[in-house]
C-alpha positions as CSV (number, residue, x, y, z in Angstrom):
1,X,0.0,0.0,0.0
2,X,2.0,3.4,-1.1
3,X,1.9,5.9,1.3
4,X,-0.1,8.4,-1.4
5,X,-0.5,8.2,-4.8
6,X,1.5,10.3,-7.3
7,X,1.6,12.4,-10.3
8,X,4.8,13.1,-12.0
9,X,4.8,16.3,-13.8
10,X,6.4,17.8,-16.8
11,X,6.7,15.0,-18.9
12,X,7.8,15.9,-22.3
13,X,9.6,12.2,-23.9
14,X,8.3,8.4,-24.8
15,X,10.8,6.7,-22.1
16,X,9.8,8.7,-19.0
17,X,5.8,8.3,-19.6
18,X,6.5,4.7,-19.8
19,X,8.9,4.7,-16.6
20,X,6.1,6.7,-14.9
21,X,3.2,4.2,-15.7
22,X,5.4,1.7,-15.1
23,X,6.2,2.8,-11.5
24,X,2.5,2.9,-10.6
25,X,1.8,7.0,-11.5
26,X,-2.1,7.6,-10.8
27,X,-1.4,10.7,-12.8
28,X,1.0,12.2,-14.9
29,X,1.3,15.6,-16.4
30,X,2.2,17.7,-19.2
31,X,3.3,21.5,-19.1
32,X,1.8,23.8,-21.5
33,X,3.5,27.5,-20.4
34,X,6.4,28.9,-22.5
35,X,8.3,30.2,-19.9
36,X,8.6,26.8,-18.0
37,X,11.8,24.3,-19.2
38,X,8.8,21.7,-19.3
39,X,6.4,23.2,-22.0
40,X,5.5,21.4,-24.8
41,X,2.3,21.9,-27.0
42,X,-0.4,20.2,-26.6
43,X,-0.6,18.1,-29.8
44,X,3.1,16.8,-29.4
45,X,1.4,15.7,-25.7
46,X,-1.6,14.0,-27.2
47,X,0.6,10.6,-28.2
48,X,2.2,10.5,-24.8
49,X,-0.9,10.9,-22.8
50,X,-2.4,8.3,-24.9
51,X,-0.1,6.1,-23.4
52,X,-1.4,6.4,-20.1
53,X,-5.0,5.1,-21.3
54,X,-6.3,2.5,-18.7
55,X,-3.6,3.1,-16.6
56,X,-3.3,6.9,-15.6
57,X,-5.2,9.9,-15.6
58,X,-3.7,12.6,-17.6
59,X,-3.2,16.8,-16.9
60,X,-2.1,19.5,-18.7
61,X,-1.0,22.4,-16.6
62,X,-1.3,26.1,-17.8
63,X,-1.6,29.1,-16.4
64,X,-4.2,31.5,-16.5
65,X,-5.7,30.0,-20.3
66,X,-7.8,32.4,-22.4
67,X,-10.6,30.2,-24.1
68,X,-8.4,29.5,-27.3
69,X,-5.8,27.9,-25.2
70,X,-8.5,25.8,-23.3
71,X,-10.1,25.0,-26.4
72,X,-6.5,24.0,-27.9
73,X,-5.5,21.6,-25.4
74,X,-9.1,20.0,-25.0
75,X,-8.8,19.2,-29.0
76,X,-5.7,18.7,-29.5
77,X,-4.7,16.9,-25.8
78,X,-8.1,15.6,-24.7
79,X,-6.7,16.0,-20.9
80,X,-8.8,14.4,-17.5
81,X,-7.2,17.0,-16.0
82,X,-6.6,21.0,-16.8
83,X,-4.3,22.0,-13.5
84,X,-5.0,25.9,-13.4
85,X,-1.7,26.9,-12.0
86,X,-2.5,31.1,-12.2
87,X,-5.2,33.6,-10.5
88,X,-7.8,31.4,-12.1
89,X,-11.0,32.8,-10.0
90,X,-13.9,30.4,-8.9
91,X,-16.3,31.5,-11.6
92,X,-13.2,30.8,-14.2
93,X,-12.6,27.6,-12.9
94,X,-16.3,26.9,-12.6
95,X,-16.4,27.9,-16.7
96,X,-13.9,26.1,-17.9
97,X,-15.2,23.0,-15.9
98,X,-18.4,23.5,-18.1
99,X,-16.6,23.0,-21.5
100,X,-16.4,19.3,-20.1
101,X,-12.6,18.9,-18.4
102,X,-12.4,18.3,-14.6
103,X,-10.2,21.3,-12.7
104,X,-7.3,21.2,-10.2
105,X,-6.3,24.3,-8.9
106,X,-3.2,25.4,-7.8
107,X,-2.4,27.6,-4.6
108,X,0.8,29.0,-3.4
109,X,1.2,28.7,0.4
110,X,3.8,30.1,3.2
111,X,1.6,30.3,5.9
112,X,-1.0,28.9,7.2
113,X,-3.4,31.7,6.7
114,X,-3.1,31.0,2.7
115,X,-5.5,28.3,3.5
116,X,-8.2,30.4,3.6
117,X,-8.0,31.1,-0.5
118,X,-9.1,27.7,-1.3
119,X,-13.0,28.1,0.3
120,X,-14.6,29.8,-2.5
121,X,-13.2,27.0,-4.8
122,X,-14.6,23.9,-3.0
123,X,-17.4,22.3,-4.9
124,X,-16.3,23.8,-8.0
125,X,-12.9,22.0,-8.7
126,X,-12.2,18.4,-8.5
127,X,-8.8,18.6,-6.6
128,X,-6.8,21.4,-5.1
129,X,-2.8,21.5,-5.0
130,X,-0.5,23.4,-2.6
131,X,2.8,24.0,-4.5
132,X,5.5,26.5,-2.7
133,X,4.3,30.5,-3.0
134,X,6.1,31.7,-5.8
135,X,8.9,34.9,-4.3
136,X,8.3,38.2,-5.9
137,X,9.9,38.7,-9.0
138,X,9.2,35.1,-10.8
139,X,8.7,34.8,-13.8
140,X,6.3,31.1,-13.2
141,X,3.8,30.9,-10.7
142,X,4.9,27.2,-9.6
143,X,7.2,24.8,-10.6
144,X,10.4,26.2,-9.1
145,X,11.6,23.4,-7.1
146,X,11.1,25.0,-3.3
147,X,9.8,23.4,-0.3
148,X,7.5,24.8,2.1
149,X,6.8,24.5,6.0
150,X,4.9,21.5,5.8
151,X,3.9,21.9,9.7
152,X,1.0,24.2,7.7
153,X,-0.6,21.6,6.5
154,X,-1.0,19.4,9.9
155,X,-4.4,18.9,10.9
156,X,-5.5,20.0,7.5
157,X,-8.9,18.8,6.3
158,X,-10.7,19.2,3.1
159,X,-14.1,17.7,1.5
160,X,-12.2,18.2,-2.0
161,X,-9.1,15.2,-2.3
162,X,-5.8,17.5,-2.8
163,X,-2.2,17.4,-3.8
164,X,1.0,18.5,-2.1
165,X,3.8,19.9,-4.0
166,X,7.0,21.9,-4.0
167,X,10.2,20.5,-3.6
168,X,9.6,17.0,-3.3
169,X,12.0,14.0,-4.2
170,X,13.0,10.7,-3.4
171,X,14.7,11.8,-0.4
172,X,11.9,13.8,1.2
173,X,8.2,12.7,-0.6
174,X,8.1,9.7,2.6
175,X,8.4,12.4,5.6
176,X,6.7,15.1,3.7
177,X,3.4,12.6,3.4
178,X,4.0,11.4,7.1
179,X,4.2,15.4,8.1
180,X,1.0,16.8,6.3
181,X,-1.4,13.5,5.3
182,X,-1.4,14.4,2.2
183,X,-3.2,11.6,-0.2
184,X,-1.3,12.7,-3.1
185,X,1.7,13.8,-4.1
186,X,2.9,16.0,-7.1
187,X,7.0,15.9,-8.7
188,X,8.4,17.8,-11.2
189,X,11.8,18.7,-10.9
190,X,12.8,16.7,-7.7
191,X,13.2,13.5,-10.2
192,X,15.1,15.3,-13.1
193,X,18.7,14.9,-14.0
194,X,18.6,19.2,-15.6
195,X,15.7,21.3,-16.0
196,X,12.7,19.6,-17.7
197,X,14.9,16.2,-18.6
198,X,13.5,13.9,-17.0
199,X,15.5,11.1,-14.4
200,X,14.3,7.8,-14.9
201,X,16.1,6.1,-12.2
202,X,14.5,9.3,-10.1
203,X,11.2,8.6,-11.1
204,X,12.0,5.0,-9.8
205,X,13.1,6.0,-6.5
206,X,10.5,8.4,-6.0
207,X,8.0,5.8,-6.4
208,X,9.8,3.5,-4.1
209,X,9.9,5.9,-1.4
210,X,5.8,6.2,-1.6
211,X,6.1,2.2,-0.9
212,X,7.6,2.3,2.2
């Protein structure tokens, strides 16, 4: 029994799909945001998510989408999952739920007060994730790599299923789950060799670590 379940993120290649279905991935995700090392468009996605059919549940992650961009990756990609990573409001979220794609919205957290944000979204999104606030002065809302003070998340309870993220890896994913609860788990960087390339031996240990 793993300790959660995963996603791994920012998939952009044939061999590290397969290692992540391999390893048990409940999800695993695809970056559509130029200024991240892990974008790729939508329709070079579409044959690696169709990999995951019957096996995973697939997401493309963008960041604050006008409707052409929704409508691009819903053709093209065909997604479970958009993962609104931006200022994406409840009646946003709510819209682009409408056009037939479930939601999971991303929120940036340093203290425990950040909690609060997530209230007007419940019963409108199908999962929330709490990545590391972004500092001033990024140029990506999430995907940077940094950990947050996971003592923020003790205690925490939600009617909506949600993801913890920022900073994880093989080293840390066990204690960070043990620390917050959290029935899901979401890596990016923390199992790749350079930005957006992929480890496949990292992607193996972080899917070990959940088996412990």
């Amino acid at each position: 029994m793993r300790l959660a379940e995963a996603k791994i993120c920012g998939l952009s290649d044939r061999q590290t799909v397969g290692d992540a279905l391999a390893q048990g991935a409940a999800f695993i995700g695809f970056v559509t945001f130029p200024k991240s090392p892990r974008h790729i468009l939508p329709a070079d996605a579409k044959p690696l998510a169709k990999m995951a059919a019957g096996m995973a549940r697939t997401v493309s992650v963008v960041v604050d989408p006008d409707d052409a961009l929704v409508d691009q990756v819903v053709a093209d990609l065909g997604p479970d999952f958009l993962q609104l990573q931006g200022k994406e409001s409840p009646e946003r979220c709510a819209a682009i739920k409408a056009r037939g794609v479930g939601i999971i919205r991303a929120f940036g957290i340093s203290e425990r007060q950040d909690l609060e944000q997530i209230k007007p979204y419940l019963g409108i999104v199908d999962y929330l994730l709490f990545d590391a606030k972004a500092p001033k002065g990024a140029d990506r809302p999430g995907g940077l790599g940094h950990v947050f003070d996971w003592t923020i998340l003790q205690g925490f309870q939600s009617p909506v299923p949600w993801f913890l993220s920022g900073g994880l890896n093989p080293e840390n994913v066990a204690e960070a789950v043990r620390q917050t609860g959290a029935p899901l788990v979401d890596v990016s960087s923390g199992v790749e060799r350079a930005p957006g390339l992929k480890d496949s031996a990292r992607i193996a240990s972080f899917m070990q670590a959940l088996n412990d």
